[in-house]
DRENDO-1510 file (C-alpha; in Angstrom, 1 decimal, always signed):
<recs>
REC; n; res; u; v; w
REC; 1; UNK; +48.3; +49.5; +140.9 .
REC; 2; UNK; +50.4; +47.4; +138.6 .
REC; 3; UNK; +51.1; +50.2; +136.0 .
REC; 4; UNK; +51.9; +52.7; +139.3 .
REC; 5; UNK; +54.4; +50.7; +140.2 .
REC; 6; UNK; +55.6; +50.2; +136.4 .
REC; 7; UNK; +55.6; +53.8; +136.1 .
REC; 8; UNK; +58.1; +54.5; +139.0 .
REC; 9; UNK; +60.0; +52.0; +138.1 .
REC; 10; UNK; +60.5; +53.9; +135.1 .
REC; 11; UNK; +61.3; +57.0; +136.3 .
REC; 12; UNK; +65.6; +56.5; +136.5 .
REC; 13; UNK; +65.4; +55.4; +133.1 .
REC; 14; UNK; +63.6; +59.2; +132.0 .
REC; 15; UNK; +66.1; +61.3; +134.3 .
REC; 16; UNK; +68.8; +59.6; +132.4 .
REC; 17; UNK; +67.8; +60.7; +129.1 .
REC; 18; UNK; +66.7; +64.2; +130.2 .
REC; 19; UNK; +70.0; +64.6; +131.8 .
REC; 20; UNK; +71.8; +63.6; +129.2 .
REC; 21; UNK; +69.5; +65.6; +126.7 .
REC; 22; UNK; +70.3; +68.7; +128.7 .
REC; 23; UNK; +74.3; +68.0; +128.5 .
REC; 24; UNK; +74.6; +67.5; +125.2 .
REC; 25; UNK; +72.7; +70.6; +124.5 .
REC; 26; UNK; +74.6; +72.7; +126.5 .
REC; 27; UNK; +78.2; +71.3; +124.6 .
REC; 28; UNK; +76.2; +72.0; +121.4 .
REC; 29; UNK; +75.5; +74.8; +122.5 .
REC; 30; UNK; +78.7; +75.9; +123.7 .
REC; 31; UNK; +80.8; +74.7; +120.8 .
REC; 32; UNK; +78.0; +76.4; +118.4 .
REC; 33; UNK; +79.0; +79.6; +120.4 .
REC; 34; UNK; +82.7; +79.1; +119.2 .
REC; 35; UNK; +82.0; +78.3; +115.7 .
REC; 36; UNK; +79.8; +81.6; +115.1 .
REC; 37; UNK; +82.6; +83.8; +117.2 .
REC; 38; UNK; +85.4; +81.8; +114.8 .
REC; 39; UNK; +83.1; +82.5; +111.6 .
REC; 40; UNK; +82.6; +86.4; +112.5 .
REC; 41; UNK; +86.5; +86.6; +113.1 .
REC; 42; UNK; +87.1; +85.3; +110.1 .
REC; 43; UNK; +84.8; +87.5; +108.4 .
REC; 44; UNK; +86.2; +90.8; +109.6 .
REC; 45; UNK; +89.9; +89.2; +108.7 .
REC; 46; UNK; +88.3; +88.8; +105.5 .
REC; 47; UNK; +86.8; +92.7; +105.2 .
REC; 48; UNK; +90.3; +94.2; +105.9 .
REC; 49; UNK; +92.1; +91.8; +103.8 .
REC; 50; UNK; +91.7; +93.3; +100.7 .
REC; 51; UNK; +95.6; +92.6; +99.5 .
REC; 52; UNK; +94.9; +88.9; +99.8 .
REC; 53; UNK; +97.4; +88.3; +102.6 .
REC; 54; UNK; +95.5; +86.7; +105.1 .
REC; 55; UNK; +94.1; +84.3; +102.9 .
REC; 56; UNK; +97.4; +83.2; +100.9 .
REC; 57; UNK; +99.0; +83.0; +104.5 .
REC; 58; UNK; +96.3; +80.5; +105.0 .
REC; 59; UNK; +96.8; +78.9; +101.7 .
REC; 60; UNK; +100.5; +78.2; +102.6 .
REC; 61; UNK; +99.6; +76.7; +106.3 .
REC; 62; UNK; +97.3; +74.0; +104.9 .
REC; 63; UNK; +99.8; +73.2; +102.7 .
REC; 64; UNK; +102.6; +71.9; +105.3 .
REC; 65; UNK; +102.7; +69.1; +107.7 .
REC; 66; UNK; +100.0; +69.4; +110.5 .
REC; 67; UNK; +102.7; +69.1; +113.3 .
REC; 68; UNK; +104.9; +71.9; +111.9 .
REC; 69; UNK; +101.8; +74.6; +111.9 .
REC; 70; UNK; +101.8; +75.2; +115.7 .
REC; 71; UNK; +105.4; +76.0; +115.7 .
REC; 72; UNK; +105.2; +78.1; +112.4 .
REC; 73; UNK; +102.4; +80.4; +114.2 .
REC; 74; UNK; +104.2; +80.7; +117.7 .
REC; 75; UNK; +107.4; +81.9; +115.7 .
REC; 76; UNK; +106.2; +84.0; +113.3 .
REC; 77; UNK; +102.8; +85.4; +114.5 .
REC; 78; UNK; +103.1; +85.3; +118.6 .
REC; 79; UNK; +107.0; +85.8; +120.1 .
REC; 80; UNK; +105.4; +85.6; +123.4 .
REC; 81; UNK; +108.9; +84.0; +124.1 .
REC; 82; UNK; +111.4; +86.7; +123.3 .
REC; 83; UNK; +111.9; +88.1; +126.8 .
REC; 84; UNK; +113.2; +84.3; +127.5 .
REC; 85; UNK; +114.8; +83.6; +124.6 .
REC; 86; UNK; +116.9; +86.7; +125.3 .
REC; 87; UNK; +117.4; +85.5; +128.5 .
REC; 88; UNK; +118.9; +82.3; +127.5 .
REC; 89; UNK; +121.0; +84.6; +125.1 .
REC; 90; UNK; +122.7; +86.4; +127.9 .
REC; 91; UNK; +123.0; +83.4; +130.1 .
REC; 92; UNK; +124.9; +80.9; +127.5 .
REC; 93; UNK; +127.5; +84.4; +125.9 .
REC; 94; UNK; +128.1; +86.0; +129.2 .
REC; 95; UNK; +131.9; +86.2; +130.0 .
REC; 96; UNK; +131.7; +87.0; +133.8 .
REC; 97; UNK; +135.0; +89.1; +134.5 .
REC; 98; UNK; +136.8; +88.5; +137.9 .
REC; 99; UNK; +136.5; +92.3; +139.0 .
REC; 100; UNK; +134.7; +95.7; +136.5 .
REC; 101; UNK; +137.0; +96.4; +133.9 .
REC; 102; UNK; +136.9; +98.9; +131.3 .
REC; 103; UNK; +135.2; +97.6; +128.4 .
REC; 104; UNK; +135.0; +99.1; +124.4 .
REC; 105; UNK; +136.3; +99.4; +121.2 .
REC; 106; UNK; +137.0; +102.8; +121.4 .
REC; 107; UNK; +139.8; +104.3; +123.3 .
REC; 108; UNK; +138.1; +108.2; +124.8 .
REC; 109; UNK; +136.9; +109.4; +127.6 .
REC; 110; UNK; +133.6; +108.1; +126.5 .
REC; 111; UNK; +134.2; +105.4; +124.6 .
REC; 112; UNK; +134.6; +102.7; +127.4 .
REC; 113; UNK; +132.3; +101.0; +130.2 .
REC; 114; UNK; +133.4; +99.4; +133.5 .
REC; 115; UNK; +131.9; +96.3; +134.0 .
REC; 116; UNK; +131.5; +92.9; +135.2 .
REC; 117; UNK; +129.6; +91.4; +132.8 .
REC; 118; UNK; +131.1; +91.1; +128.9 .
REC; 119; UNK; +127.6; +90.2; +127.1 .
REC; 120; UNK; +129.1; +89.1; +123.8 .
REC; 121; UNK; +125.7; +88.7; +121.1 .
REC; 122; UNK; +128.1; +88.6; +118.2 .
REC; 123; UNK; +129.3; +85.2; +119.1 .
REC; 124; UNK; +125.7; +84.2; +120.1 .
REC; 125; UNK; +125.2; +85.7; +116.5 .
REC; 126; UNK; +127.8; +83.4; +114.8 .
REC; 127; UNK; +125.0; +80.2; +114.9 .
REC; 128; UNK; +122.9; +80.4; +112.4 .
REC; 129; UNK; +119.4; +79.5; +114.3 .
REC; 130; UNK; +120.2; +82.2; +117.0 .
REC; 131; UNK; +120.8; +84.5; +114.3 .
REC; 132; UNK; +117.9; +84.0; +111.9 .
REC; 133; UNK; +115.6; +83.8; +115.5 .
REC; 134; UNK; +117.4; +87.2; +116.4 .
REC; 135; UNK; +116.8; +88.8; +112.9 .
REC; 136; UNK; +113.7; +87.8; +112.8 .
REC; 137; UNK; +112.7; +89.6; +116.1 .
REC; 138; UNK; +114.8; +92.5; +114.8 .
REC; 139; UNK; +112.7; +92.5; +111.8 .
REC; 140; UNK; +109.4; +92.8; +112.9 .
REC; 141; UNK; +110.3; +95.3; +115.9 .
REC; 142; UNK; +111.4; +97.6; +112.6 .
REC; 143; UNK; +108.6; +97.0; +110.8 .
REC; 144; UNK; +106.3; +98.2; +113.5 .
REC; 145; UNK; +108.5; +101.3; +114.6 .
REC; 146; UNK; +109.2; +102.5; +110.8 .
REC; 147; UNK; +105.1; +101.9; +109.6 .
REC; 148; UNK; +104.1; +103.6; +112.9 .
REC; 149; UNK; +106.3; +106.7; +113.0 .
REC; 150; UNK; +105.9; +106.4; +108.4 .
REC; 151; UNK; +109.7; +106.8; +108.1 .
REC; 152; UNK; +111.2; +105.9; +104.8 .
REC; 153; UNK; +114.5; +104.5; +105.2 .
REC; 154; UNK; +117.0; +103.3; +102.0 .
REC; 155; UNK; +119.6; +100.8; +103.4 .
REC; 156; UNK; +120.7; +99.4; +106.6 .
REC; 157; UNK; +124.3; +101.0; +108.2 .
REC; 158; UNK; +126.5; +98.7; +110.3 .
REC; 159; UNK; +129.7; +99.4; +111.6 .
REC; 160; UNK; +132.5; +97.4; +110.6 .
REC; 161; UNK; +133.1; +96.3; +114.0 .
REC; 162; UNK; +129.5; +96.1; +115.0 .
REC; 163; UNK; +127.4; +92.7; +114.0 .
REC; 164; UNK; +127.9; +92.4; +110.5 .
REC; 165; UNK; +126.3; +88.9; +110.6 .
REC; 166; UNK; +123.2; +90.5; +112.4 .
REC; 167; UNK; +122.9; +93.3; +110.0 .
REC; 168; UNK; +123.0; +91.5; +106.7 .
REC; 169; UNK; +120.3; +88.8; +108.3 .
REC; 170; UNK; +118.2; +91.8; +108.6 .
REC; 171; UNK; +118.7; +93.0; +105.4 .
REC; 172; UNK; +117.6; +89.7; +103.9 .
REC; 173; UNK; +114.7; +89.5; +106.1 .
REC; 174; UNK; +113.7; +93.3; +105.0 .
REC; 175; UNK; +114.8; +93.3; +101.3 .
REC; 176; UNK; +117.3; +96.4; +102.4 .
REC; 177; UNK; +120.9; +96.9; +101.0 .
REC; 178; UNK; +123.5; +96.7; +103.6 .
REC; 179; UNK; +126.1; +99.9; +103.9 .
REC; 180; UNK; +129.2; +98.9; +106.0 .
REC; 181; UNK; +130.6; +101.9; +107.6 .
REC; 182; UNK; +134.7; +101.9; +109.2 .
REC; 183; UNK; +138.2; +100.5; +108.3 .
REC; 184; UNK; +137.6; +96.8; +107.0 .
REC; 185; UNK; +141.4; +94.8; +106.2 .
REC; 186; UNK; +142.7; +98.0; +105.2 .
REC; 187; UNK; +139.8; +99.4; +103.1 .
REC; 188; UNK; +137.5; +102.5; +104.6 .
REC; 189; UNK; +134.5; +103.1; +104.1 .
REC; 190; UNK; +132.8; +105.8; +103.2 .
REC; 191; UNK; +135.9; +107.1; +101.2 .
REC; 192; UNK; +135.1; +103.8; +99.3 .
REC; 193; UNK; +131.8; +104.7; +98.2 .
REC; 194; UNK; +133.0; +108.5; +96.5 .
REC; 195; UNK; +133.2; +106.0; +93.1 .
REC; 196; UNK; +129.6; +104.5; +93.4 .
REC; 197; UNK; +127.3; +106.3; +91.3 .
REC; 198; UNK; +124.4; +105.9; +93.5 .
REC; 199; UNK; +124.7; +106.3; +97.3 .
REC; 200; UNK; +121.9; +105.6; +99.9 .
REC; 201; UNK; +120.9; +108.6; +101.6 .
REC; 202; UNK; +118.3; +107.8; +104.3 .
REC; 203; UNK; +119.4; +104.8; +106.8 .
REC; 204; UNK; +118.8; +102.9; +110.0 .
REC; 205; UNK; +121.7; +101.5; +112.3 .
REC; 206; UNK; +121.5; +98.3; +112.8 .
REC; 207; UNK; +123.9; +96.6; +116.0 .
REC; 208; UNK; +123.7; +93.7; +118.8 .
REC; 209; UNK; +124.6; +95.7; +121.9 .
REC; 210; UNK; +124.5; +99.3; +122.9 .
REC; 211; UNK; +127.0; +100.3; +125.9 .
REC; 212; UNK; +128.4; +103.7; +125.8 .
REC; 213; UNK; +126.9; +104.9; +122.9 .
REC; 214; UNK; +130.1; +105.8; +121.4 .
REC; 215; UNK; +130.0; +103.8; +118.1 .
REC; 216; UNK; +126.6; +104.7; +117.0 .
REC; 217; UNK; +127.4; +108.2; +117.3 .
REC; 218; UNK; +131.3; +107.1; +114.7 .
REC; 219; UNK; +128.8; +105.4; +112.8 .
REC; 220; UNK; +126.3; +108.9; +112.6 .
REC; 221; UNK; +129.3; +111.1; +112.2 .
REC; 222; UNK; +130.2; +108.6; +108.6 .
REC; 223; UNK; +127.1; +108.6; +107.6 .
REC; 224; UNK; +126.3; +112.7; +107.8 .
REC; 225; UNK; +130.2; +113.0; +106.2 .
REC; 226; UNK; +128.4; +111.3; +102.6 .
REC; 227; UNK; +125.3; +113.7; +102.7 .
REC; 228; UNK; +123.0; +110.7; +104.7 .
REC; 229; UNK; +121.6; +110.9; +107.7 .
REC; 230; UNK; +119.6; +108.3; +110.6 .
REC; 231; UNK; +117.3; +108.8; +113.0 .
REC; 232; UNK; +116.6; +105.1; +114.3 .
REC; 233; UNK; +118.7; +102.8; +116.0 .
REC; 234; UNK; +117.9; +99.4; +116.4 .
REC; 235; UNK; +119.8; +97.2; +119.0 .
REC; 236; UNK; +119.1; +93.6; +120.1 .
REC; 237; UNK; +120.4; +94.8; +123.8 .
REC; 238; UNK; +121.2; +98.0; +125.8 .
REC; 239; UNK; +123.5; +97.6; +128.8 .
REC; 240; UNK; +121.9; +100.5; +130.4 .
REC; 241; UNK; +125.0; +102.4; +130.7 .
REC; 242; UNK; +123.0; +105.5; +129.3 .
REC; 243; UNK; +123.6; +105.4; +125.5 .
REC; 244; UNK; +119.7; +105.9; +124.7 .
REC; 245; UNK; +120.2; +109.4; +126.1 .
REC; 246; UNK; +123.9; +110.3; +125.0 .
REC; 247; UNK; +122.8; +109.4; +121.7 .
REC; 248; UNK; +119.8; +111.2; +121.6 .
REC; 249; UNK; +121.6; +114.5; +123.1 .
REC; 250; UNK; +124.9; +114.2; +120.9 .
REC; 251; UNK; +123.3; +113.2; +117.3 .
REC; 252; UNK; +125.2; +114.8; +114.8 .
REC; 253; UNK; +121.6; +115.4; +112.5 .
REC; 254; UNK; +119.3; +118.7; +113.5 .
REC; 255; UNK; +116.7; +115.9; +115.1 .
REC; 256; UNK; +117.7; +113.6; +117.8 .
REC; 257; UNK; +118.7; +110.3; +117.6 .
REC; 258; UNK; +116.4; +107.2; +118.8 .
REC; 259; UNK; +117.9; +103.9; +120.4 .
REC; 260; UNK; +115.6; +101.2; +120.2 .
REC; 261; UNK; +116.3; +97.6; +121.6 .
REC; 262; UNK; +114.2; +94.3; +122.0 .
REC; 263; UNK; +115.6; +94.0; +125.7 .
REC; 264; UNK; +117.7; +96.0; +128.3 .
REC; 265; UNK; +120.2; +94.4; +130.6 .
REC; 266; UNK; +122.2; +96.4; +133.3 .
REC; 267; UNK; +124.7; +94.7; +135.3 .
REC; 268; UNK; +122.4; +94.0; +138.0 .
REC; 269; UNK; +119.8; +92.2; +136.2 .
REC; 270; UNK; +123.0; +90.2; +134.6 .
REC; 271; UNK; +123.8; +89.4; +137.6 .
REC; 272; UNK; +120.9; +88.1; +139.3 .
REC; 273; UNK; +120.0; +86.4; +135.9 .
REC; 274; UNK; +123.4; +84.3; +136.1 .
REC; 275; UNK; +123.1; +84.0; +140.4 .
REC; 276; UNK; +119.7; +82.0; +139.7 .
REC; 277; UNK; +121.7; +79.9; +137.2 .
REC; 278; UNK; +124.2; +78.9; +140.0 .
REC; 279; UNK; +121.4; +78.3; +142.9 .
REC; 280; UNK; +119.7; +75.9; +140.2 .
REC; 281; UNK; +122.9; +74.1; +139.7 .
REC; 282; UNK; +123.7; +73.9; +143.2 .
REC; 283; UNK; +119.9; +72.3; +143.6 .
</recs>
């Protein structure tokens, strides 16, 4: 009767240890689940890196500071932020007019834009962490379009009054020459270039905004006038004021021309963007 009693006595003590047998199987089990899936992914990484890439990429991470890896990775390998970094871009460098004006740098009938809104990304361009963040972006949204479509492309063109500092970022960031294009102090380019005995044929236009479309087609026309020719366009915004298809329609070359941006802003989305800046302020 004695041990009986002894027995269920002892009984808590056994459902303790079962119970906490059966949860630390389960997290063993569970975490041995990750570590296989992490292994296998880093076994397939492993069968297509055949360059070495992946694993000097690796090489370099372990070598910095633990607290600057996270950062590194979020910039370089997941932008998930762009669409709010652009954001932020157009908030801070909007100039909001007090009624639509015509705005452009070129004085024809299509040359100008009425608006509001005066989104100015070559002074958001004249800091140096915007613009490194905003080649950078640039960069890669190149990269992608150029290896998908497997264009081959010899230098980047920018307009003399386009974003020079945007263009030449770029450049660095893609190992390209940089071709400026337009009256510069006096000097024009291409009649500059007639002396250079080498002359890149095959570019890509590289801007900050898109509007009218006007000075990507000046900047096509110089380029055909030297024997080159574009077919991509790469903008950080379009304003939406129909450029992508003017461009397309009017391209000087046989084949059309093709605007591509990171973001589009029309003057409505400008203006609710900068309306839910005021109601937080008033808040």
């Amino acid at each position: 009767m004695k041990d009986l009693l002894g027995t269920l006595q002892n009984i808590p003590d056994y459902v303790y240890i079962i119970l906490l047998a059966i949860i630390f199987a389960i997290v063993g089990f569970s975490k041995a689940r990750e570590g296989i899936k992490e292994y296998w992914l880093f076994r397939k990484l492993m069968r297509v890196d055949r360059q070495g890439v992946v694993v000097n990429f690796l090489n370099r991470l372990a070598k910095l500071p633990p607290e600057t890896v996270p950062d590194i990775i979020s910039e370089i390998l997941l932008p998930t932020d762009d669409a709010m970094y652009l954001g932020q871009i157009v908030r801070e460098h909007t100039q909001v007019l007090p009624a639509q004006v015509l705005v452009g740098i070129h004085d024809t009938p299509k040359g100008k834009v009425k608006t509001q809104y005066y989104v100015d990304v070559l002074s958001a361009c004249c800091d140096a962490q915007t613009r490194r963040r905003l080649a950078r972006m640039m960069a890669i949204r190149i990269t992608e379009r150029i290896r998908q479509e497997r264009h081959l492309f010899e230098a980047i063109a920018v307009s003399a009054r386009g974003n020079v500092l945007l263009a030449a970022e770029v450049g660095d960031l893609l190992d390209k020459p940089i071709v400026l294009f337009g009256d510069l102090a006096g000097v024009n380019f291409p009649e500059r270039m007639q002396g250079m005995s080498s002359i890149p044929q095959r570019y890509i236009i590289v801007d900050g905004l898109s509007a009218s479309g006007e000075e990507t087609l000046y900047l096509a026309n110089l380029i055909k006038s030297i024997g080159g020719e574009v077919r991509f366009v790469f903008m950080v915004i379009d304003r939406c004021f129909g450029a992508k298809d003017r461009v397309r329609n009017e391209s000087p070359f046989p084949h059309p021309l093709e605007l591509i941006c990171l973001d589009e802003y029309d003057d409505k989305r400008c203006s609710q963007l900068l309306a839910s800046d005021k109601n937080l302020q008033k808040a």
